[in-house]
C-alpha positions as CSV (number, residue, x, y, z in Angstrom):
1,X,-13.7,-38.5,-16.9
2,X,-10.6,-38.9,-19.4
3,X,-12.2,-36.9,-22.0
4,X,-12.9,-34.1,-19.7
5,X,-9.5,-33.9,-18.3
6,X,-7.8,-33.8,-21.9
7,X,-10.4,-31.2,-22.8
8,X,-9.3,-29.0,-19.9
9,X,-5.4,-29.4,-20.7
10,X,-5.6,-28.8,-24.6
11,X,-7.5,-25.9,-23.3
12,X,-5.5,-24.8,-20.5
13,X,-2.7,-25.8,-23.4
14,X,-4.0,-23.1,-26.1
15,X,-4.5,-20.3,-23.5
16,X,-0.8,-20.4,-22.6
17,X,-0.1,-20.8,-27.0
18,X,-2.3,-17.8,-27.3
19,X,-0.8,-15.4,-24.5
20,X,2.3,-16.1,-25.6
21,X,2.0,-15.0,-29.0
22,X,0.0,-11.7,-28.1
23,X,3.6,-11.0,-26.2
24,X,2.6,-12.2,-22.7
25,X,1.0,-9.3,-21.6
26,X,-2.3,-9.6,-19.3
27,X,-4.2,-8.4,-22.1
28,X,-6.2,-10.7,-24.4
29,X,-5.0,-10.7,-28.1
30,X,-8.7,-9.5,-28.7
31,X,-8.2,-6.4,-26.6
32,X,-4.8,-5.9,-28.8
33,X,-4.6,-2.7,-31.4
34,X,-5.7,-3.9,-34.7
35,X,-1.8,-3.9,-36.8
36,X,-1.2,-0.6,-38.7
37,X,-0.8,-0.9,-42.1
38,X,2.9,0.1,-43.3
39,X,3.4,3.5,-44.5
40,X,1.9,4.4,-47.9
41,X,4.6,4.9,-50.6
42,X,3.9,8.4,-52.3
43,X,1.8,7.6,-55.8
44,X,4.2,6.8,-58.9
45,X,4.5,10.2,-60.3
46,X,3.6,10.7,-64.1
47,X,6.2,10.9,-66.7
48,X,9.9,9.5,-66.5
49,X,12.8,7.8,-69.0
50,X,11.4,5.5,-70.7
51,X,14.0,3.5,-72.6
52,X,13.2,4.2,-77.3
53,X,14.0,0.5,-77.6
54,X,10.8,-0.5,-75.5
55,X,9.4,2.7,-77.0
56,X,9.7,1.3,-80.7
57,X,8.1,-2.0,-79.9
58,X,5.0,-0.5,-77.5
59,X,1.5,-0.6,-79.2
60,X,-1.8,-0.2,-78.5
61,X,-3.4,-2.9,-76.8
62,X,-7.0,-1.8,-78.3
63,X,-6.1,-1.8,-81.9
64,X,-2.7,-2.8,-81.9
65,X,-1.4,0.2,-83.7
66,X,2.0,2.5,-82.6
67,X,2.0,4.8,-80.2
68,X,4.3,7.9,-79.6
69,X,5.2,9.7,-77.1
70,X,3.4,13.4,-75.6
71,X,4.6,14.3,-72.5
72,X,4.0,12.5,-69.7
73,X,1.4,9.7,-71.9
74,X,1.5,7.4,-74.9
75,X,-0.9,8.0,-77.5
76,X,-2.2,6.0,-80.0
77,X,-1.9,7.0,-83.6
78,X,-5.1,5.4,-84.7
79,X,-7.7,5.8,-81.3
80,X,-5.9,8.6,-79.6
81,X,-6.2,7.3,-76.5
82,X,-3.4,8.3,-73.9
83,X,-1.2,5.9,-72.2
84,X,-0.1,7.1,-68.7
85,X,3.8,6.5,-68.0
86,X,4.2,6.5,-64.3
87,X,7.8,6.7,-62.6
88,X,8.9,5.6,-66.4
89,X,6.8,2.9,-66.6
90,X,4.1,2.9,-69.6
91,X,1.0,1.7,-68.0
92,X,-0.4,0.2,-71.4
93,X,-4.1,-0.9,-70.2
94,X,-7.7,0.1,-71.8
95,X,-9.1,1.1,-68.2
96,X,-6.0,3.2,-67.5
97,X,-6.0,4.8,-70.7
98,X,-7.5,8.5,-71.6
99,X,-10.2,8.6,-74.3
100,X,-9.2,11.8,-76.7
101,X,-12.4,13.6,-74.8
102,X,-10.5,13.0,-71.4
103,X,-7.5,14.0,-72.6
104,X,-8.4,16.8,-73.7
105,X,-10.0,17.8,-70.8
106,X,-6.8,17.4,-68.4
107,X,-4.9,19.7,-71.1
């Protein structure tokens, strides 16, 4: 008989924990609006300052060689691939990268 009247008041205990964190309202927090994601930021825009010190030491992750700069990308001197700087920020990665075929494709 114990055990069933602390079951009922960790129960009766929880219900009152969870309606007052779904703001008290006579809704159940399963009936509640799923939360709404913030706002999404507009996509970092190609191209940008990038400072020529960081510029100078930047190479190509893939064969290690120097890249320069064309437009809006990086490209490496040896493979050719292209290095997208977004809102000034060199995105040196392989999977991010433009093969020369891409690249020339985009124009």
């Amino acid at each position: 008989m114990k055990r069933l009247v602390l079951l009922l008041v960790a129960a009766g205990g929880a219900a009152l924990w969870l309606k007052s964190r779904s703001g008290g309202g006579g809704e159940s927090w399963a009936n509640q609006p799923a939360a709404q994601p913030s706002l999404a930021v507009d996509p970092p825009k190609l191209g940008g300052e990038v400072d020529a010190e960081l510029l100078a030491i930047l190479a190509c992750p893939l064969d290690k060689q120097p890249v320069k700069r064309e437009g809006d990308y990086l490209v490496c001197q040896e493979c050719q691939r292209h290095y997208p700087i977004r809102d000034g920020i060199p995105v040196m990665l392989v999977d991010e990268a433009l093969t020369p075929e891409q690249a020339a494709t985009t124009g």
